[in-house]
C-alpha positions in Angstrom: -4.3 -13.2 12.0 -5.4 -11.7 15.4 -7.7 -13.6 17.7 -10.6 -10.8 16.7 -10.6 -11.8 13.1 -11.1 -15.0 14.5 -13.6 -14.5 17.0 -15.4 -12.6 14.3 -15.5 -15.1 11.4 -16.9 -17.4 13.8 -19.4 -14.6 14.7 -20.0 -14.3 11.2 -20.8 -18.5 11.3 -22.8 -18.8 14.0 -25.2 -15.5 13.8 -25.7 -16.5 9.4 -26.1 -19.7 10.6 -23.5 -20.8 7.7 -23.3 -24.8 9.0 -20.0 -27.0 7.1 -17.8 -23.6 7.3 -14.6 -23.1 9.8 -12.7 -20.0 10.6 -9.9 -21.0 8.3 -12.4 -21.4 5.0 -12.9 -17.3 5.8 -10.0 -15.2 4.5 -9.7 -11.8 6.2 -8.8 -9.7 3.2 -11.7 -11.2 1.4 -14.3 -9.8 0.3 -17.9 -10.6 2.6 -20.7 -9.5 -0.1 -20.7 -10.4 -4.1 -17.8 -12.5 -5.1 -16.4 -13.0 -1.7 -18.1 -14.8 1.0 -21.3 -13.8 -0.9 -23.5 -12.3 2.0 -26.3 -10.0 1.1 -28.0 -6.9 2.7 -29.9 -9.1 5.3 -26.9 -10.9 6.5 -25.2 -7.4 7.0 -28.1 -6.6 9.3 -27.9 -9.6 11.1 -24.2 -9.3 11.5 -24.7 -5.6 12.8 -26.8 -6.8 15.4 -24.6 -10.0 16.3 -22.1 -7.4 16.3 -23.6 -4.9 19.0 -24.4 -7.5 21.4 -21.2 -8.5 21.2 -19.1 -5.9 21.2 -21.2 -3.9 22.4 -20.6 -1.2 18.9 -23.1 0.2 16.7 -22.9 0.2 13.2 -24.9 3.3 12.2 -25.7 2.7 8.5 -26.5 7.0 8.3 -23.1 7.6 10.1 -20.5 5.4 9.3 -18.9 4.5 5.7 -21.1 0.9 6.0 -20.2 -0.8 2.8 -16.4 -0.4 3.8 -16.5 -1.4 7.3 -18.2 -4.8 6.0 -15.7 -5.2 3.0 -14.0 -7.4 5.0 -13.1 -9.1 8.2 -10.1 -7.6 8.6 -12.2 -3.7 8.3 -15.0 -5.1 10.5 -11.7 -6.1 13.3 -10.3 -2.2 12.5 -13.7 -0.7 12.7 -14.4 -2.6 16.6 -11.4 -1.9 17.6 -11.3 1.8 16.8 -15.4 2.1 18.3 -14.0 0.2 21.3 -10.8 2.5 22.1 -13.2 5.4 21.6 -15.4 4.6 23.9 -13.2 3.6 26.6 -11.8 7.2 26.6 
């Protein structure tokens, strides 16, 4: 587990305001919407913008494969990481 995953699940926490969770009740493989974590279009939104002030990376919903950067933390890590190396070339 990198210390992203973990900064991001407790992004994911604060910004859905999901009080009684911890980092370790996310697991990074799993899935955030439906069965996993259960989020919903709204919270994806949220997240997004959580996400951008952040990390200072768009999500653009017309651009980017959205539904499999936001399968799971792990993707959401890969994803900022890749938009992050990108722009600092």
């Amino acid at each position: 587990m990198s210390v992203m995953e973990d900064e991001i699940k407790q992004l994911i926490i604060d910004s859905l305001a999901l009080e009684g969770m911890s980092i370790t009740d996310i697991n990074s493989q799993e899935a955030l919407f439906n069965s996993g974590l259960g989020l919903d279009s709204i919270d994806a939104l949220e997240l997004g913008l959580a996400i951008r002030k952040k990390y200072d990376v768009r999500i653009d919903a017309e651009k980017d494969n959205v539904e499999l950067i936001f399968a799971s933390v792990a993707n959401l890590t890969r994803f900022i990481q890749d938009e992050q190396q990108r722009s600092a070339q």
